[in-house]
C-alpha positions as CSV (number, residue, x, y, z in Angstrom):
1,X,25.8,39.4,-3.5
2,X,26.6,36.1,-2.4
3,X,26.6,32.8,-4.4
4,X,23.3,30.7,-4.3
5,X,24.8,27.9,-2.5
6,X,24.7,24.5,-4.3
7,X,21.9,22.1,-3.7
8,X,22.5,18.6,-1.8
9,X,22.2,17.0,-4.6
10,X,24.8,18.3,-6.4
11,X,27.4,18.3,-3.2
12,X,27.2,15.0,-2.2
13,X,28.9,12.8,-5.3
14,X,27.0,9.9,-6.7
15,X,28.8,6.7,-5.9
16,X,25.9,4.4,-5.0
17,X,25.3,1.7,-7.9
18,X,21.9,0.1,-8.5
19,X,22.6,-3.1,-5.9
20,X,24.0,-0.9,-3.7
21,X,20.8,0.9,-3.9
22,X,18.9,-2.5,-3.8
23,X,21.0,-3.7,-0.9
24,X,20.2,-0.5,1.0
25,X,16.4,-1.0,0.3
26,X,16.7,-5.1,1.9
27,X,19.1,-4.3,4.5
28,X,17.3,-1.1,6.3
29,X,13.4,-3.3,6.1
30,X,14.3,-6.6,7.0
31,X,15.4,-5.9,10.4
32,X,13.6,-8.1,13.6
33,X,10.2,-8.1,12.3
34,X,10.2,-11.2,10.0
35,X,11.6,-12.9,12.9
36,X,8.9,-11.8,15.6
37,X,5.6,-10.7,14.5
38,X,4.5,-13.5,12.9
39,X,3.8,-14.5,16.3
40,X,1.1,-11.6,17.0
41,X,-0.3,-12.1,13.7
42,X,-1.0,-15.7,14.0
43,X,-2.8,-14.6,17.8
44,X,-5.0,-12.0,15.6
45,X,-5.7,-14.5,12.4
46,X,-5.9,-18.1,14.0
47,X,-6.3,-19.5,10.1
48,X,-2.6,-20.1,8.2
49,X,-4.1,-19.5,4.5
50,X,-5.7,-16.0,5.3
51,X,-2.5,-15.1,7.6
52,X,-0.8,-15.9,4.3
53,X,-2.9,-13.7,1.6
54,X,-2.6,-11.3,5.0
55,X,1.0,-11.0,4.2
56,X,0.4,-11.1,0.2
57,X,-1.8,-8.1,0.7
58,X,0.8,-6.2,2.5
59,X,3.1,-6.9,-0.1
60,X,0.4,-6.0,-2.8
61,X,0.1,-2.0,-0.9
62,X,3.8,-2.1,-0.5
63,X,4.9,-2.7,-3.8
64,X,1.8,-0.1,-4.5
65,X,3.8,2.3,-3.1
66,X,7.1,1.5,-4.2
67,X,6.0,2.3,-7.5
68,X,4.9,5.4,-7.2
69,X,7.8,6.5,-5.2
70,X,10.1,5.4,-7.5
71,X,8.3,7.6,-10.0
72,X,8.7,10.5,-8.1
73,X,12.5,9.6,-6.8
74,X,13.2,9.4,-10.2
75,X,11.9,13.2,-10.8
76,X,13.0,14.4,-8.0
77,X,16.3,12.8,-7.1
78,X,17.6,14.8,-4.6
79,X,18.9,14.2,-0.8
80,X,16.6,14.1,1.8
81,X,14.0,11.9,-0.4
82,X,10.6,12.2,1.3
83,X,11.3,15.5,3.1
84,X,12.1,16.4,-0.3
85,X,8.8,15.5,-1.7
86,X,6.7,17.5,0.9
87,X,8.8,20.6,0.6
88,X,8.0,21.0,-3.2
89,X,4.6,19.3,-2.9
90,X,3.4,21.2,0.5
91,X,6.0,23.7,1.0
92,X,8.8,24.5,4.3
93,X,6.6,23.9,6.8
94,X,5.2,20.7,6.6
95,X,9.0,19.4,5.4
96,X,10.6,21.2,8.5
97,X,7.6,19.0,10.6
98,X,8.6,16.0,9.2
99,X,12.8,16.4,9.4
100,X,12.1,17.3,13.1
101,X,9.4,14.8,13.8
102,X,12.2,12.0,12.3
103,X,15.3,13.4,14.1
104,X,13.8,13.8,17.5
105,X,11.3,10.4,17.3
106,X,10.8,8.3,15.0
107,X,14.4,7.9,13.4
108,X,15.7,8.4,17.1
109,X,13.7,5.9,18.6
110,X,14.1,2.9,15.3
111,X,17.8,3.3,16.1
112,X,17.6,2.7,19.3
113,X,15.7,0.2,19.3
114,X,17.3,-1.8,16.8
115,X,20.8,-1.5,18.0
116,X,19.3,-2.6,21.5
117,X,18.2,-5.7,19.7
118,X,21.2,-6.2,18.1
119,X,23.1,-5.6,21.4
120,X,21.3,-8.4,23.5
121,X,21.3,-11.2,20.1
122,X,25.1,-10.7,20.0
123,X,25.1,-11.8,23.7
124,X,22.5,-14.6,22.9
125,X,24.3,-15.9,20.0
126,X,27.9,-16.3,22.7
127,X,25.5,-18.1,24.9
128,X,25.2,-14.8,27.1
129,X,21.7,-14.2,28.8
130,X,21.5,-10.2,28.0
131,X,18.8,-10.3,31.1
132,X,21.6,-10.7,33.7
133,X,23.8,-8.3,31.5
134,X,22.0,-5.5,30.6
135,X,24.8,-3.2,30.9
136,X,26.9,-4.9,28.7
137,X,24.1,-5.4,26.0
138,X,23.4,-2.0,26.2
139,X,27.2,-1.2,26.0
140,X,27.3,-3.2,22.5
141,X,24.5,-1.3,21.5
142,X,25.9,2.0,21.4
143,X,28.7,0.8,19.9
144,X,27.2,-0.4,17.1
145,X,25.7,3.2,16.9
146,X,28.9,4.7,17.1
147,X,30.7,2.1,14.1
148,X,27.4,3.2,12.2
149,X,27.8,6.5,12.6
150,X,31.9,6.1,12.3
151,X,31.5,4.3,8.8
152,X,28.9,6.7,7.1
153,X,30.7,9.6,8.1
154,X,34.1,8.1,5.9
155,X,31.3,8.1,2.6
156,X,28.4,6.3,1.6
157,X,30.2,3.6,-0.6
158,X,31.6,2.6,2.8
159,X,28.5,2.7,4.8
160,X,27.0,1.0,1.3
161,X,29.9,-1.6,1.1
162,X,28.9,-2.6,4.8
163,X,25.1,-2.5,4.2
164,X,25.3,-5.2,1.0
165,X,27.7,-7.8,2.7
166,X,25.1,-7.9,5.7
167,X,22.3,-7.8,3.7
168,X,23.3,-10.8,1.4
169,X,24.6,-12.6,4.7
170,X,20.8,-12.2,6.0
171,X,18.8,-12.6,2.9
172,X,20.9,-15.9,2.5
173,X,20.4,-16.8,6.3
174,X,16.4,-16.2,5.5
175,X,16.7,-18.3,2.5
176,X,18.3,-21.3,4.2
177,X,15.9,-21.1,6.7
178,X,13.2,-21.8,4.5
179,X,14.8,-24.3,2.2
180,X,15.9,-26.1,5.6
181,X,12.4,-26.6,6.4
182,X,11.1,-27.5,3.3
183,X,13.8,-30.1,2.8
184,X,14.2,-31.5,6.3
185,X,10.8,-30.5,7.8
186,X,8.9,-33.7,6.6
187,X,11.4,-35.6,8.9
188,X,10.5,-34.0,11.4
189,X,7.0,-33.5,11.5
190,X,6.1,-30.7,9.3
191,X,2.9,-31.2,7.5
192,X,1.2,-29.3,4.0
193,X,-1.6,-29.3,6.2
194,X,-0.6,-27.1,9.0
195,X,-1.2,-24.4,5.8
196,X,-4.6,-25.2,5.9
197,X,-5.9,-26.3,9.3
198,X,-6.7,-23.4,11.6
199,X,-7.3,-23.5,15.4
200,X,-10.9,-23.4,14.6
201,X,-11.1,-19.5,16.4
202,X,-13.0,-17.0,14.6
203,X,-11.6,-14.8,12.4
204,X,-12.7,-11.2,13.5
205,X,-12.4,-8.3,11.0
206,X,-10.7,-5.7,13.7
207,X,-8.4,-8.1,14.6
208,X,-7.4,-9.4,10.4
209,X,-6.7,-4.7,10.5
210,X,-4.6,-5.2,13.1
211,X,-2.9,-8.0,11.5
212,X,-2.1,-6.1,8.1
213,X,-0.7,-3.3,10.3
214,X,1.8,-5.2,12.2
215,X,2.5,-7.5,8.6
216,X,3.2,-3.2,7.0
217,X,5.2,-2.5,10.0
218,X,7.5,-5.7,9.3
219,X,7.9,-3.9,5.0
220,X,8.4,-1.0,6.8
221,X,11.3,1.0,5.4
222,X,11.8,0.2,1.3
223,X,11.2,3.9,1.2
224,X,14.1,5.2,3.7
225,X,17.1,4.6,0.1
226,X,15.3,8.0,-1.2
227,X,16.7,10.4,1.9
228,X,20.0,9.2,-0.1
229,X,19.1,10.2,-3.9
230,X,21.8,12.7,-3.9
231,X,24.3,10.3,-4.0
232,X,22.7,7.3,-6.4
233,X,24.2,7.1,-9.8
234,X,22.0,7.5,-12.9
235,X,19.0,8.1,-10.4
236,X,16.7,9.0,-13.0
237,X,17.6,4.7,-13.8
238,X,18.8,3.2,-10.8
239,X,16.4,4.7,-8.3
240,X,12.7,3.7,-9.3
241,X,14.7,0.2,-10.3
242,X,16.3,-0.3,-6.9
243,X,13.1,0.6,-5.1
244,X,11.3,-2.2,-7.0
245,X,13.7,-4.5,-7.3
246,X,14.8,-4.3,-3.4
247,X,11.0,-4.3,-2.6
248,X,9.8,-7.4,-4.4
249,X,12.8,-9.4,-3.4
250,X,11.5,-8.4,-0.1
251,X,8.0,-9.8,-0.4
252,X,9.2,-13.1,-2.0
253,X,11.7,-13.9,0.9
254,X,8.8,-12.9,3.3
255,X,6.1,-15.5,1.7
256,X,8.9,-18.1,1.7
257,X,10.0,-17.2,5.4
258,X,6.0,-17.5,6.4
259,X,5.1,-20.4,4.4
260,X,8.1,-22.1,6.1
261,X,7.0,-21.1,9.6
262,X,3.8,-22.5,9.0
263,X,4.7,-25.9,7.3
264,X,7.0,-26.5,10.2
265,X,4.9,-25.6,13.0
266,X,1.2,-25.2,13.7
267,X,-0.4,-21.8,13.6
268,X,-1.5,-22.6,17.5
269,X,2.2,-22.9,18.0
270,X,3.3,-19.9,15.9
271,X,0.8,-18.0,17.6
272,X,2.2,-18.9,21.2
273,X,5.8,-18.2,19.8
274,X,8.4,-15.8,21.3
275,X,10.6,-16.0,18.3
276,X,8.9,-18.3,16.1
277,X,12.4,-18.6,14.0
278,X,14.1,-20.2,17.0
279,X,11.1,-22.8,17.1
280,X,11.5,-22.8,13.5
281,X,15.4,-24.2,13.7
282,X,15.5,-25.9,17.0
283,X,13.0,-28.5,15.4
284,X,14.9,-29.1,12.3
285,X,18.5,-28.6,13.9
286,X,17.9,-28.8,17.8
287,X,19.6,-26.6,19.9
288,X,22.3,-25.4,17.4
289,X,19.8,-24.3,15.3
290,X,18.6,-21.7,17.9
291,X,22.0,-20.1,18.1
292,X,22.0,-19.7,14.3
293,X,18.4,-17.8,14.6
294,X,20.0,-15.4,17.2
295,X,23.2,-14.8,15.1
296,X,20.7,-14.1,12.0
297,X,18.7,-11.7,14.5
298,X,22.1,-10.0,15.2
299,X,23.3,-9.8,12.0
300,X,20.0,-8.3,10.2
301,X,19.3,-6.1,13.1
302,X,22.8,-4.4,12.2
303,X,21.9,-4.2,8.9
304,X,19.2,-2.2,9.4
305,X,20.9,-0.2,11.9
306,X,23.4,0.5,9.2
307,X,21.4,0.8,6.5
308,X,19.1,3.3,8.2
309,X,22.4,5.3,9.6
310,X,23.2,5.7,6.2
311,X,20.2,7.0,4.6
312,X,18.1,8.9,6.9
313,X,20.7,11.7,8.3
314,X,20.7,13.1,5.0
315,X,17.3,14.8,5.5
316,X,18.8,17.0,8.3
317,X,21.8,17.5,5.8
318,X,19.1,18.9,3.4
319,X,17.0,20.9,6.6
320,X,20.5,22.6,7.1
321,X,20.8,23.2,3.2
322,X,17.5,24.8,3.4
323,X,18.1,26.8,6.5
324,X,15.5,24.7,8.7
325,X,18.2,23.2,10.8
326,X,21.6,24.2,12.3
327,X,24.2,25.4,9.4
328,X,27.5,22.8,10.9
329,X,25.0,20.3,9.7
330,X,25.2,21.0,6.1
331,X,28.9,21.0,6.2
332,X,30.5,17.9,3.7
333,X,33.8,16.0,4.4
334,X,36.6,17.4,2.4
335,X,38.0,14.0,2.4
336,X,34.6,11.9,1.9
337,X,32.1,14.4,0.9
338,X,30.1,13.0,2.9
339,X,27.7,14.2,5.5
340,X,30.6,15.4,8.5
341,X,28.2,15.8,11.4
342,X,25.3,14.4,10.9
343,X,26.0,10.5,11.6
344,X,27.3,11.1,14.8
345,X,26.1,14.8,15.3
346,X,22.5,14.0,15.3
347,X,20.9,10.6,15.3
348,X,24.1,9.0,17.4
349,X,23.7,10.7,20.8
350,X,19.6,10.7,20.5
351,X,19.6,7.3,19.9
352,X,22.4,6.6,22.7
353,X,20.0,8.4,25.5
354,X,17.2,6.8,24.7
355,X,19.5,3.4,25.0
356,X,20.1,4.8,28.5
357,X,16.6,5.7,29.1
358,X,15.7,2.0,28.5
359,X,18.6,0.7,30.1
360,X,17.0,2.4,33.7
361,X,13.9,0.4,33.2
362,X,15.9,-2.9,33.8
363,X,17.8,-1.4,37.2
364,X,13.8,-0.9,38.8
365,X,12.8,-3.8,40.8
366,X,10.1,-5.7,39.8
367,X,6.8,-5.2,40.6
């Protein structure tokens, strides 16, 4: 008879501390959404105060959640987090749904898009319209796909290592954004009432739904460190405490962003806003300040891409432990045990076609 092979858990080592862990939970949700979809909220909610308890509602369900999920990480710490969770709770085949439904959509497509954000920011920020150089955005793009996938593959503590210096780097950006503008905004026009004075619109209830959707969208992804609970230390400790930790520092630097938005500019003006961060700086710093937005754009939408390179391939490392996916799949570094294939095996040429698939739209003429 042959051995029961061991589970992920126990063949991927533990080296992920607690603010590694809480690093991975900032860096994979604060991607591009804090600094655009204030902008479509503001069009749904034309009143600043309820687009702000908007926001502190979506941190309320998220932080809902986090707690709970940290109770069950914590039970159930092993690789492949919330596939995990629905193969004990539901059994195989709603877990073998979910791994494919992630590998061939939704993980494939959030790669993707976020490295073709990061791309055409790293152009903006060397004064580089990505418009008139798509190829070359979309070329910067896949390479930051292929480092991702490059740097997991070595180990987690590397993939980890890169994950916490951007997501301090951003977190800091986000945070002298909004002391910026409440220490120079009075000079410049901001007012305490632009928190209070709508643009006299009606607030429809549909429309305050569709805010709180797009406002979950932007916490998206403080669950996405439990596909790694294989390889946090003490996870029974560090996991519900990094989840809850990574998550509230999340909703805090989201008020202070928002708040900031608003005291700077009116919620008319936020509302009409393509990046609403650039507007944000280029009144308190002019034109300068619009280059630092698109560097911070760049910089978080890497972390994310990082982050979530990191994290979610280990669910199809634990489909391939379980037999629902291809064997070479479950196969660990000798030298890193680490994932071998799955960085670049899996999510890395998905996410590189659909890159390509997008790039086509910008070679049709316009209509």
């Amino acid at each position: 008879m042959t051995a029961t092979p061991a589970k992920p858990a126990e063949r991927l080592p533990r080296t992920l501390g607690l603010w590694s862990s809480v690093a991975l939970v900032v860096g994979i949700t604060i991607g591009s959404g804090i600094f655009r979809s204030p902008a479509g909220i503001a069009q749904r909610v034309p009143h600043p105060t309820v687009m702000l308890l908007l926001w502190g509602l979506g941190g309320a369900i998220t932080m809902c959640g986090a707690l709970s999920l940290g109770e069950l990480a914590a039970a159930l710490p092993e690789t492949g987090g919330l596939y995990a969770y629905l193969r004990e709770g539901w059994g195989r085949m709603p877990a073998f749904l979910f791994g494919w439904s992630e590998l061939v959509l939704i993980r494939a497509n959030a790669l993707g898009g976020i490295a073709v954000v990061f791309g055409e920011y790293l152009l903006r920020s060397l004064g580089v319209d990505p418009v008139d150089h798509w190829v070359a955005a979309r070329c910067l793009s896949g390479g930051a796909i292929a480092f991702a996938a490059v740097a997991n593959v070595r180990g987690a503590n590397i993939g980890a290592f890169i994950v916490g210096i951007a997501t301090w780097a951003k977190f800091a950006a986000l945070l002298v954004l909004s002391l910026s503008a409440f220490l120079l905004g009075a000079g410049r026009g901001a007012t305490v009432a632009n928190l209070t004075t709508g643009t006299g619109a009606p607030l429809v209830l549909g429309s305050m739904g569709l805010a709180l959707v797009s406002i979950l969208w932007a916490y998206d992804g403080w669950a996405d460190l439990t596909f790694a609970s294989g390889e946090v230390k003490d996870p029974q400790r560090n996991l519900p405490r990094a989840i809850i930790l990574g998550t509230l520092a999340i909703i805090v630097i989201y008020a202070l962003t928002n708040v900031a938005y608003l005291y700077v500019n009116p919620i008319g003006t936020v509302a009409q806003s393509r990046l609403v961060a650039a507007d944000t700086m280029l009144v308190l710093f002019g034109r300068a300040g619009v280059v630092l937005v698109s560097v911070f754009v760049m910089i978080s939408s890497f972390s994310s891409l990082n982050g979530s390179m990191l994290a979610s391939p280990r669910v199809f490392f634990a489909m391939a432990d379980d037999g629902l996916f291809f064997e070479t799949i479950a196969k660990a570094s000798t030298r890193s045990a680490s994932p071998r294939f799955i960085g670049c095996g899996a999510c890395g040429p998905i996410s590189l076609v659909l890159i390509a698939r997008s790039a086509t739209r910008w070679c049709r003429p316009s209509s």
